[in-house]
N, CA, C and O atoms as a Tinker XYZ file with bonds, in Angstrom:
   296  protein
     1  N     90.819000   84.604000   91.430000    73     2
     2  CA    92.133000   85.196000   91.296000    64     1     3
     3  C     92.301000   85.740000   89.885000    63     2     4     5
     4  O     91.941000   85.146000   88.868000    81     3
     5  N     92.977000   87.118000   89.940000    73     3     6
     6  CA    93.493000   87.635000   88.503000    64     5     7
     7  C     94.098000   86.559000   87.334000    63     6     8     9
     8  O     94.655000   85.540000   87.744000    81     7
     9  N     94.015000   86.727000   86.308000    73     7    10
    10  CA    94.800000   86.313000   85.617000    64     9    11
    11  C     96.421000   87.223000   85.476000    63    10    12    13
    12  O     97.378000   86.495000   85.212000    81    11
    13  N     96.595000   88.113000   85.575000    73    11    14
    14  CA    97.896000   88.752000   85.974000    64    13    15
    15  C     98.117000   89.289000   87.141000    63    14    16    17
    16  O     97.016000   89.586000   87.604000    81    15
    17  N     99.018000   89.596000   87.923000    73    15    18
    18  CA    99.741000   90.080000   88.829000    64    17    19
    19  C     99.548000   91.824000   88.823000    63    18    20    21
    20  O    100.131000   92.634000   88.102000    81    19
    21  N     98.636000   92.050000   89.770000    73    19    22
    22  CA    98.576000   94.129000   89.786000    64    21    23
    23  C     99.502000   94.548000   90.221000    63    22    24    25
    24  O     99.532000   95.778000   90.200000    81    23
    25  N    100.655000   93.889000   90.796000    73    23    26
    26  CA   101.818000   95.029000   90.562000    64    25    27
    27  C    102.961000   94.590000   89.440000    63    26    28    29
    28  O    104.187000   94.703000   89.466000    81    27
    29  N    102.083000   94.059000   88.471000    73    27    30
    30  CA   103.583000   93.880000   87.495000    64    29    31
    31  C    102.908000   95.620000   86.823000    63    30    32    33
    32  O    101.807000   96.170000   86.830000    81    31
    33  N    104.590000   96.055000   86.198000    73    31    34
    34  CA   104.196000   97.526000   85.232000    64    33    35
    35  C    103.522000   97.157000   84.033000    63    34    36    37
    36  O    102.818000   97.916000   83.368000    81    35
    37  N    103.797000   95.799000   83.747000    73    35    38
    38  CA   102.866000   95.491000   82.443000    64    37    39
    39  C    101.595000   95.744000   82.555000    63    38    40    41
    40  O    100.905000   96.007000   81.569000    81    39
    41  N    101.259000   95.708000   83.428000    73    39    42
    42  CA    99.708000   95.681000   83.549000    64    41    43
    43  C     99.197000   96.993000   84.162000    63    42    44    45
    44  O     98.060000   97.097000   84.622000    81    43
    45  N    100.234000   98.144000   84.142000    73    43    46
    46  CA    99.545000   99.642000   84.939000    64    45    47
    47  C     99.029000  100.137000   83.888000    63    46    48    49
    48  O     99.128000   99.589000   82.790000    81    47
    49  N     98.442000  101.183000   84.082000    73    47    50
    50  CA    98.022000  102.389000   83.342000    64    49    51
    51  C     99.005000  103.155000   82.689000    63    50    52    53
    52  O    100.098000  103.042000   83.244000    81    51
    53  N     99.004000  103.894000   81.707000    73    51    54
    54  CA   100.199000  104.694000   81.767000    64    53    55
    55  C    100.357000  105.386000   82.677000    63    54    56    57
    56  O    101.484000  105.381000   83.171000    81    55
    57  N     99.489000  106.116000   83.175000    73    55    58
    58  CA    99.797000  107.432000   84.272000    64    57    59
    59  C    100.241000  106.610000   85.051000    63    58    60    61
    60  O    101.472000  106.621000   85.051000    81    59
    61  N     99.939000  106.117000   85.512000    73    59    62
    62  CA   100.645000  104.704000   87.163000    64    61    63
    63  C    101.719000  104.301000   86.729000    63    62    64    65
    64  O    102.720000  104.188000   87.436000    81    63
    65  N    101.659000  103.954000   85.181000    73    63    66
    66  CA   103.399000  103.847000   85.104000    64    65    67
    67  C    104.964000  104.654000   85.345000    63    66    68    69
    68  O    106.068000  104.447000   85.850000    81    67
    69  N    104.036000  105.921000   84.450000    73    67    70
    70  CA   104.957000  107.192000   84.691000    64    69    71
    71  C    105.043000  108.006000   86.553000    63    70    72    73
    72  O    105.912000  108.679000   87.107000    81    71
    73  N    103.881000  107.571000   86.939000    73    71    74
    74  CA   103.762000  108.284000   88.444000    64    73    75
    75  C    105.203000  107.037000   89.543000    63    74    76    77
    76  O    106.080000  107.526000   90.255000    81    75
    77  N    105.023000  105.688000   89.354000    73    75    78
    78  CA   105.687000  104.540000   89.756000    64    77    79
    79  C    107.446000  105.393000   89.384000    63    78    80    81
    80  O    108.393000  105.318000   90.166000    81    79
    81  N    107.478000  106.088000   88.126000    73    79    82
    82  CA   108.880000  105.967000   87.523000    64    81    83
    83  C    109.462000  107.441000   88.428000    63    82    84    85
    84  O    110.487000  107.507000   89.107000    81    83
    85  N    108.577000  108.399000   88.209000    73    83    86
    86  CA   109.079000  109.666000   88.861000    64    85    87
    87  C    109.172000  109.272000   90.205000    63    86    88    89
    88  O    110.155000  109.709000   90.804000    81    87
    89  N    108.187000  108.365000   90.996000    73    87    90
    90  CA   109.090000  108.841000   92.723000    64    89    91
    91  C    110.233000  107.653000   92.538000    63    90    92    93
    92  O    110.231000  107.238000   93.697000    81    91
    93  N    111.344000  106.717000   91.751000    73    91    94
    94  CA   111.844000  106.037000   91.929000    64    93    95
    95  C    113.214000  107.106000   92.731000    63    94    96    97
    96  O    114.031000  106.798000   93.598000    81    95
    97  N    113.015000  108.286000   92.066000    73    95    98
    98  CA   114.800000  108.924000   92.412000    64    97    99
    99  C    116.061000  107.969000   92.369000    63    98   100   101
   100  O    116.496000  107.121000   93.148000    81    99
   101  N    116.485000  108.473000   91.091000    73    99   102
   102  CA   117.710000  107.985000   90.710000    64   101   103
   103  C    117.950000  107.289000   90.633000    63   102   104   105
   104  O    119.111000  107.200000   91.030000    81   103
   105  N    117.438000  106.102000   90.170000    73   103   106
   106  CA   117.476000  104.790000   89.482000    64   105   107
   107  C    117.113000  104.809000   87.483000    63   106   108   109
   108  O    116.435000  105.568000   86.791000    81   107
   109  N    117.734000  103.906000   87.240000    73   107   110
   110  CA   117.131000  104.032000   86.062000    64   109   111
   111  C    116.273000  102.845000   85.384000    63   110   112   113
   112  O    116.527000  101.919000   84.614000    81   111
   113  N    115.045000  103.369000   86.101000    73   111   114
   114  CA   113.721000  102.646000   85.807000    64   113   115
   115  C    113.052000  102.633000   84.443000    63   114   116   117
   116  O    112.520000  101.609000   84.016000    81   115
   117  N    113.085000  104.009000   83.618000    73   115   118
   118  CA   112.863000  104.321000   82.658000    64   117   119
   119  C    112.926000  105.261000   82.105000    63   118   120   121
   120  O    112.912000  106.361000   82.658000    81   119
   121  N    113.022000  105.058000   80.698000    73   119   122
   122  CA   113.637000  105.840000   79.587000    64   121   123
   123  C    112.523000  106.152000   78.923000    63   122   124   125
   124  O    111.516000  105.450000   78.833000    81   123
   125  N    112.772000  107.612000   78.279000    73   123   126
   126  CA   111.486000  108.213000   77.067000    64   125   127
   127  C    112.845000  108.520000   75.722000    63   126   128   129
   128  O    114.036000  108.820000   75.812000    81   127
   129  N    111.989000  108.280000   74.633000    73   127   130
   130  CA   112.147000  109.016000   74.074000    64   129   131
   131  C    111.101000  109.257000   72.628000    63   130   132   133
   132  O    110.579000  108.498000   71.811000    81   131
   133  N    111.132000  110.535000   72.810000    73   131   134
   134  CA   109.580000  111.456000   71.680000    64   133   135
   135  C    110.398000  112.367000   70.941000    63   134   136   137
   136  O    111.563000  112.765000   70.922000    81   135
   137  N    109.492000  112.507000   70.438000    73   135   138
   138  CA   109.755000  113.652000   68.709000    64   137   139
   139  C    109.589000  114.979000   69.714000    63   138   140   141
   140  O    108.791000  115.209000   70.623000    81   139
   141  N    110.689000  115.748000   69.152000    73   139   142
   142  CA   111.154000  117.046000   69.593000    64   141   143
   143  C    109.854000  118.170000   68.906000    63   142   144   145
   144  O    109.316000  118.140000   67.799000    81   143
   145  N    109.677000  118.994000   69.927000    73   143   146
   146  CA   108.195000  120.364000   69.387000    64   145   147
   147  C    108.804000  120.374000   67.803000    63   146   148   149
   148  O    107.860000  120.269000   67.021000    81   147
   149  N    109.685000  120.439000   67.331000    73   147   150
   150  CA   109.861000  121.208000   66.213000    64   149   151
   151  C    110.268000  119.895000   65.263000    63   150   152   153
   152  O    110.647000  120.101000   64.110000    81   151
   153  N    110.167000  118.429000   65.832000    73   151   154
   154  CA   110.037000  117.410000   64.489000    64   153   155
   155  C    111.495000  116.976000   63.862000    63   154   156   157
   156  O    111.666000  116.008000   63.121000    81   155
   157  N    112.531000  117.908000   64.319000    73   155   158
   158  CA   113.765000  117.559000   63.658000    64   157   159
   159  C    114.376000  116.729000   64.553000    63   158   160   161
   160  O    115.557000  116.554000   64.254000    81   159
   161  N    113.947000  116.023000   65.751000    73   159   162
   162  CA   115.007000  114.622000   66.195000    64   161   163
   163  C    113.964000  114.541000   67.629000    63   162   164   165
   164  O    112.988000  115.266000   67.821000    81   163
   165  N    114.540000  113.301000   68.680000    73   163   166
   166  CA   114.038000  112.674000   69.397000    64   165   167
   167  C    114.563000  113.438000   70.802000    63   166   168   169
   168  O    115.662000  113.912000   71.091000    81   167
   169  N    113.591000  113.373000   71.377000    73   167   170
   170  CA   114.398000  113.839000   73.163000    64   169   171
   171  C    114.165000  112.633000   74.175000    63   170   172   173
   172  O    113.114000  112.168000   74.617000    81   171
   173  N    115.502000  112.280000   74.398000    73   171   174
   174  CA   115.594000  111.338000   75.265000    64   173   175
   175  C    116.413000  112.039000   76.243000    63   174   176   177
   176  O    117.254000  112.938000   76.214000    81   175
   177  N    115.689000  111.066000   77.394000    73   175   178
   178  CA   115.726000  110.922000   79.032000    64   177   179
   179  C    115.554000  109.998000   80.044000    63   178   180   181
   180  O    114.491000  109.379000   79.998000    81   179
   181  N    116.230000  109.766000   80.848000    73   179   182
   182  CA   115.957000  108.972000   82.115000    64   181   183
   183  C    115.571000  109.179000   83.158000    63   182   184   185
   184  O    115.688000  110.291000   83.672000    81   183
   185  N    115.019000  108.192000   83.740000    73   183   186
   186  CA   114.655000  108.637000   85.599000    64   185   187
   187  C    115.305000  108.655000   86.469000    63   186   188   189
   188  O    114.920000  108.940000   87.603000    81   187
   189  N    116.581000  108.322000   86.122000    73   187   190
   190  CA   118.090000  108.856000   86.933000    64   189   191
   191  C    118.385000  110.378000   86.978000    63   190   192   193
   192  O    119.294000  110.895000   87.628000    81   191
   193  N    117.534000  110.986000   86.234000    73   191   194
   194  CA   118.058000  112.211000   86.022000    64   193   195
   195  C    119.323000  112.838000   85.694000    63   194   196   197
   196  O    119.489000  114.052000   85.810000    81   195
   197  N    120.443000  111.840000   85.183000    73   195   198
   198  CA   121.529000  111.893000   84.872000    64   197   199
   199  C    121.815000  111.895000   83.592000    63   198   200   201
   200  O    123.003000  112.200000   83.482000    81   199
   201  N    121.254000  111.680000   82.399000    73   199   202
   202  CA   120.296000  111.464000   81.253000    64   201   203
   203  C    119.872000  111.929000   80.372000    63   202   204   205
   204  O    118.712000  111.523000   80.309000    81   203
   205  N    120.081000  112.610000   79.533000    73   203   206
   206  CA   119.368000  113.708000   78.526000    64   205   207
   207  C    120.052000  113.544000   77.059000    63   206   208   209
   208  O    121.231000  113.224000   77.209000    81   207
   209  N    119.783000  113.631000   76.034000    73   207   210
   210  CA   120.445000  113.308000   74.612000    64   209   211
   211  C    118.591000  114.348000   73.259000    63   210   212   213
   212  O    117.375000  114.535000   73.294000    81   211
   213  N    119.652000  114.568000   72.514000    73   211   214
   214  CA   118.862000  114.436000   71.530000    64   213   215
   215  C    119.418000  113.160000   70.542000    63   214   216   217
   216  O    120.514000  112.631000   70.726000    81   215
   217  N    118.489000  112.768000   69.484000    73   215   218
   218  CA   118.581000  111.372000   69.027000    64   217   219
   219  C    117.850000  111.617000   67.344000    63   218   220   221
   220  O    116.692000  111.798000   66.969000    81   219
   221  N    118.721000  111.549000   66.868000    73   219   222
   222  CA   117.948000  111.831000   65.073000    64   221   223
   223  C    116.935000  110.616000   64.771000    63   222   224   225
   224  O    115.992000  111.113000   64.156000    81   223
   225  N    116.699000  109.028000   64.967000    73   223   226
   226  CA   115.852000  109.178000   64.769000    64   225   227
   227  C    115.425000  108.232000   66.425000    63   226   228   229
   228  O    116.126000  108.575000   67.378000    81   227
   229  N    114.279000  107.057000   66.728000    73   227   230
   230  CA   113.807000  106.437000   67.568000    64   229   231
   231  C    114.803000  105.337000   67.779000    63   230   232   233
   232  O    115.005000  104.914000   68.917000    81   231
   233  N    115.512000  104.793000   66.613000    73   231   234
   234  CA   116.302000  103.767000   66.849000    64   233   235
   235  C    117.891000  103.796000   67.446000    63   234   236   237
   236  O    118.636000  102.846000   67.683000    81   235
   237  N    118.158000  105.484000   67.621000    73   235   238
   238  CA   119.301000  105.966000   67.683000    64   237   239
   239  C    118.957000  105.896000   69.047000    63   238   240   241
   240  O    119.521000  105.144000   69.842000    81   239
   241  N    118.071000  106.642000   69.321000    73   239   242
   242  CA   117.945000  107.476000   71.231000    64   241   243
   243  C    117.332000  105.662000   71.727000    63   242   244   245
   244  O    117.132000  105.657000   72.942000    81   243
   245  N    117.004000  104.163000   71.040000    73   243   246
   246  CA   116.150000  103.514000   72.057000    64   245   247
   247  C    118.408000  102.391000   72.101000    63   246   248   249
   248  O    118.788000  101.643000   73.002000    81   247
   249  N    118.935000  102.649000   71.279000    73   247   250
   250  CA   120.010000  102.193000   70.988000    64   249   251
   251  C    121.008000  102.797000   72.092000    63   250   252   253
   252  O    121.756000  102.017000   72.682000    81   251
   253  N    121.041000  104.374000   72.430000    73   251   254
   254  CA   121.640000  104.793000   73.487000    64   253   255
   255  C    121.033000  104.369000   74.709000    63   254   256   257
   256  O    121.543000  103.657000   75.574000    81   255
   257  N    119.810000  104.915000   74.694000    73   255   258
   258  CA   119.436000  104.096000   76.231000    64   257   259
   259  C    119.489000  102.855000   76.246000    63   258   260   261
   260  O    118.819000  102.476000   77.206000    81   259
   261  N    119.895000  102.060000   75.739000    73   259   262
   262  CA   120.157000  100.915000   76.279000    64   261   263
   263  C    121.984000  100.845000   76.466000    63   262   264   265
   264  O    122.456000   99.903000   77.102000    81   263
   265  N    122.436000  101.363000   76.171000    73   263   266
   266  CA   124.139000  101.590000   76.480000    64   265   267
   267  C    123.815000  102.768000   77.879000    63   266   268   269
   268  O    124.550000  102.769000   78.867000    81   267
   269  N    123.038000  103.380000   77.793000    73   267   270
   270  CA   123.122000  104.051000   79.214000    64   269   271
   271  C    122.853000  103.203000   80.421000    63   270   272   273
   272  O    123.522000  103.391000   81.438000    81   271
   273  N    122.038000  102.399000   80.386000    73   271   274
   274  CA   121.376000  101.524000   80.739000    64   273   275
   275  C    122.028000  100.405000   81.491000    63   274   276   277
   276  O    121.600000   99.964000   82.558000    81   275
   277  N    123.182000   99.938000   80.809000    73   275   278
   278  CA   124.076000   98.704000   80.291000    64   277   279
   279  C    123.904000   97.805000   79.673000    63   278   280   281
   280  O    124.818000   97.001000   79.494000    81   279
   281  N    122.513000   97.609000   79.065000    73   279   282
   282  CA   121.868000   96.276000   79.378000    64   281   283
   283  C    122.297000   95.725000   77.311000    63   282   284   285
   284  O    121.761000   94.860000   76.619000    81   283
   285  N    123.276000   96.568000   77.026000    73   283   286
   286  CA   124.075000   96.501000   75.862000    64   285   287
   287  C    125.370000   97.202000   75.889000    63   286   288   289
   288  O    125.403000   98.360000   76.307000    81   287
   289  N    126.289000   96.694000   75.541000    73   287   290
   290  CA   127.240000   97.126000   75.243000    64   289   291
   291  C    127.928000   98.700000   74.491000    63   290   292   293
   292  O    127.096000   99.275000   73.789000    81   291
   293  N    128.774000   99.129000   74.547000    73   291   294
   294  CA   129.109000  100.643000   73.881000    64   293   295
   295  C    129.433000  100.521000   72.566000    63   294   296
   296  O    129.712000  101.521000   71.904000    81   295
């Protein structure tokens, strides 16, 4: 027997992670957020598709998604 569980997400691939997140539809499974083409702030998004922000820096956009989220307060 494994030592971990193959369907925990801890243990996917990235691509299997991100492939798992896109067919969820409209849930919010997971959040990105990356440095914008041009370097001046963060683009964040969800897999709710309801979701979109720019974010000056990583701690701003990982601080909103978690108020989008609920899983913190406003």
């Amino acid at each position: 027997m494994s030592d971990h569980d193959e369907d925990n997400s801890l243990y996917e691939k990235p691509l299997e992670f991100m492939q798992s997140i896109a067919n969820t539809g409209g849930y919010c499974d997971g959040q990105a957020i990356i440095p914008s083409a041009d370097g001046d702030h963060y683009d964040c998004w969800c897999s709710c598709g309801e979701w979109r922000i720019e974010a000056p820096s990583t701690e701003e956009g990982l601080r909103a998604a978690r108020i989008h989220t609920g899983s913190v307060p406003a």
